[in-house]
ZAMARGU-4260 file (C-alpha; in steps of 0.2 Angstrom, whole numbers, plus 5000, padded with zeros to 4 digits):
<rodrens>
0) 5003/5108/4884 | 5003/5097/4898 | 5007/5079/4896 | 4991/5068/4897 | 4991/5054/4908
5) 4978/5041/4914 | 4972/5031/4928 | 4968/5013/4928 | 4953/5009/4936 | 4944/4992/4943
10) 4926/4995/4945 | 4920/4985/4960 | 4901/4981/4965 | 4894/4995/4974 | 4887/4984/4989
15) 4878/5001/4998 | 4866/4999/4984 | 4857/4982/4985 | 4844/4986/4977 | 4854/4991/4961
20) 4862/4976/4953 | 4873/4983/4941 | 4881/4996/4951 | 4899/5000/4951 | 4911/5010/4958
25) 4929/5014/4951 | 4943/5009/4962 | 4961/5017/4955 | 4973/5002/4952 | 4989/5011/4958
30) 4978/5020/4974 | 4991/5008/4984 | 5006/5017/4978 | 5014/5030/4989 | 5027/5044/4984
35) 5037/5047/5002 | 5049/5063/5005 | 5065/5050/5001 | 5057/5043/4985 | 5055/5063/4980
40) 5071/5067/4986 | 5076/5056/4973 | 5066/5062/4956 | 5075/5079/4960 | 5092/5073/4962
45) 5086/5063/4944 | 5081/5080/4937 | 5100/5085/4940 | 5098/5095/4954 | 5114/5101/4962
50) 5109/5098/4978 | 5114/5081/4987 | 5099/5067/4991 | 5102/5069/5010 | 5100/5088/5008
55) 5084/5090/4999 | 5078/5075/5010 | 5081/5084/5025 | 5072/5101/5018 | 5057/5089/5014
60) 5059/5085/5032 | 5057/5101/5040 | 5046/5107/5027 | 5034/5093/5034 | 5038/5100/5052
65) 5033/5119/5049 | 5018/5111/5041 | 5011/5101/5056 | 5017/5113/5068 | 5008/5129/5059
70) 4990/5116/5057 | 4991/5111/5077 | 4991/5129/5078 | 4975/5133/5067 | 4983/5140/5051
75) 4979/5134/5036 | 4993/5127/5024 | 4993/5130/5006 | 5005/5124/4994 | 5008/5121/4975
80) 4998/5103/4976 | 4984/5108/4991 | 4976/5120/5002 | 4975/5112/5021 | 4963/5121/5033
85) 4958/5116/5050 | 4941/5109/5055 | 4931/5103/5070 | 4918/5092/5066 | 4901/5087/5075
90) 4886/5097/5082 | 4886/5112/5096 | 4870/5114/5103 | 4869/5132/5110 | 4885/5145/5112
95) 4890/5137/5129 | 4894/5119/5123 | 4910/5112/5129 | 4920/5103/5114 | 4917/5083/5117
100) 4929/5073/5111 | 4916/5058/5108 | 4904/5071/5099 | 4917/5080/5090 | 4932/5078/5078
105) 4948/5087/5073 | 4952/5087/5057 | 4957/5094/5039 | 4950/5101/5023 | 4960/5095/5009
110) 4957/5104/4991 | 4969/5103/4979 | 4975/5120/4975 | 4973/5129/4954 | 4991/5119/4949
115) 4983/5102/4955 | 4966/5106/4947 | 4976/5110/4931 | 4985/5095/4930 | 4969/5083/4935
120) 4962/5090/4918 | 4974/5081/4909 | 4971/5066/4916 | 4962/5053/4907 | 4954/5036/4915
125) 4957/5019/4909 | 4943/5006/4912 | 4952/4989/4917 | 4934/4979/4919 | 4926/4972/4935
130) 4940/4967/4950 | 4939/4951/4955 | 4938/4951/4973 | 4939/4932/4976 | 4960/4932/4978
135) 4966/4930/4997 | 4978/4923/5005 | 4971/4915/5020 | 4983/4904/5031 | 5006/4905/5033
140) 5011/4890/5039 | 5031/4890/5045 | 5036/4871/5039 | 5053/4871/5052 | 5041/4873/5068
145) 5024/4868/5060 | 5015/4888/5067 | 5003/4896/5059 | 5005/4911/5072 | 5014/4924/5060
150) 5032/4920/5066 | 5041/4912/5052 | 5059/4905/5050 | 5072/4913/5035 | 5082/4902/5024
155) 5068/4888/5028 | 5049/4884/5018 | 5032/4891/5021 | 5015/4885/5015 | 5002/4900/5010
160) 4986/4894/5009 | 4971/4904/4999 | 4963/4906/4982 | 4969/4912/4966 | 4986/4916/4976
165) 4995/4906/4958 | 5012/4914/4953 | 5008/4918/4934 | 5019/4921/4923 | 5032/4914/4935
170) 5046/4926/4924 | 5037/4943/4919 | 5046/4959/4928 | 5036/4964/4943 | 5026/4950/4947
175) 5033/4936/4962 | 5033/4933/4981 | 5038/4947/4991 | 5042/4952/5011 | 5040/4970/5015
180) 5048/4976/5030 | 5041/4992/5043 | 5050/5005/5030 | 5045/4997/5013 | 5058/4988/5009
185) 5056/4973/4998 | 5065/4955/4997 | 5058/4947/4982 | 5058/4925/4984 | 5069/4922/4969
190) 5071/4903/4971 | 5058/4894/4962 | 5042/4890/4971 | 5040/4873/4975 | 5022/4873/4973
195) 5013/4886/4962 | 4994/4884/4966 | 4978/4892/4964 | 4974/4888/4981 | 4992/4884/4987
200) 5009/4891/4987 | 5026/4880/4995 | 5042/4891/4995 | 5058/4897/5002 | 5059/4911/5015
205) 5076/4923/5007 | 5088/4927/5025 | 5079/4940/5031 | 5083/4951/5047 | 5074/4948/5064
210) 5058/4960/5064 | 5039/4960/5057 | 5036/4961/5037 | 5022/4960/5027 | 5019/4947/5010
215) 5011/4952/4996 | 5010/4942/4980 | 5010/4950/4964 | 5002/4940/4950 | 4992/4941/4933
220) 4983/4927/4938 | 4966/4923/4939 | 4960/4907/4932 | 4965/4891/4921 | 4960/4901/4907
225) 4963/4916/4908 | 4975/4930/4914 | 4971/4948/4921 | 4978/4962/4909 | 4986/4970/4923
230) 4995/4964/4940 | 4987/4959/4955 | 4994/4962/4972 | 4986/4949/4985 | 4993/4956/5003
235) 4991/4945/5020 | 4981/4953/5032 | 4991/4950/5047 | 5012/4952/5051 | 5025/4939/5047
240) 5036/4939/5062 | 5058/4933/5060 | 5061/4932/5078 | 5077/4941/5087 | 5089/4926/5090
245) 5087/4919/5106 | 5104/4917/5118 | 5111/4901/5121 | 5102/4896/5137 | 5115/4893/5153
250) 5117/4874/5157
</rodrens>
């Protein structure tokens, strides 16, 4: 018997239905999570595969490529997760009518295939209550240069402006201040914040390389009184920028 597993869920106001005041929609906490060719690569060389990482990172790889390659050329794909079928969307009036990229899409079907279905009947769904949308981050100020542009300065202080933005617990695995970079990576702050705010956060950039990241804050906080049962993550809308070193300028 297949192991049962369970997604947690936020239920978030359905807003298409004004008229409706108590209508939700389930919104899957995890949904932000995604599984790439190198973090599989990885689970099989976990399950004692013989095969090195690089190996079976580089079959996932061309796998990927026959894939796109066999659905630009109208096939459909199936596999043990999903069927992948091509589609044009958008109407043709009468047998003569040209496709019109501004009336028509290209797209996919994506059904999960008999194994998938199989699984999703073993998955249970946990509800986590109502999400609290009022958490943002609103406003990066770099303290060195006094910007609010998105460029920021490592080894040097930041002030993040927002609401229920409040590092809490300061010391519970998973949770902090952290800058992704373009391939996921993350640098978690590990000083302490010098301010820990609901509406105000004062820390340390970590020595990150030149090039754009992303923050996200991961708390459990949510008022003076009370703590979320699961962890938050509050992302900044817009890219922080480390600038490339600038040469010294020819006197």
């Amino acid at each position: 018997m297949a192991k049962k597993t369970f997604w947690k869920v936020w239920l978030r106001r359905n807003l298409l239905t004004k008229d409706v005041e108590n209508d939700f929609v389930a919104e899957v906490s995890t949904a932000g999570n995604t599984l790439r060719n190198e973090d599989i690569a990885a689970r099989i060389v976990a399950g004692r595969s013989e095969l090195r990482l690089e190996t079976i990172a580089s079959i996932l790889q061309a796998r990927d490529e026959i894939v796109r390659t066999a659905l630009a050329e109208g096939s459909a794909v199936q596999d043990g997760c999903v069927r992948l079928a091509p589609r044009v969307n958008g109407a043709w009036v009468g047998v003569n009518h040209a496709f019109n990229p501004a009336e028509h899409k290209i797209t996919l079907d994506v059904n999960p295939s008999a194994e998938m279905r199989g699984v999703l009947e073993t998955v249970g769904v946990e509800v986590l209550g109502e999400k609290d949308s009022g958490a943002f981050i609103g406003l990066i100020t770099d303290v060195t240069t006094g910007k609010t542009d998105g460029t920021i300065t490592p080894d040097e202080d930041v002030i993040v402006t927002g609401d229920k933005i409040k590092l809490l617990p300061e010391d519970e695995a998973g949770l902090g201040v952290f800058f992704v970079d373009a391939n996921g990576t993350e640098t978690r702050v590990t000083r302490k914040l010098t301010e820990n705010l609901p509406k105000k956060l004062v820390f340390r950039v970590p020595s990150l390389a030149p090039g754009s990241y992303t923050l996200k804050v991961v708390t459990r906080f949510s008022n003076a009184q009370h703590l979320l049962n699961e962890s938050r993550t509050i992302t900044y809308e817009f890219p922080l920028i480390v600038p490339s070193p600038q040469p010294p300028s020819e006197a």
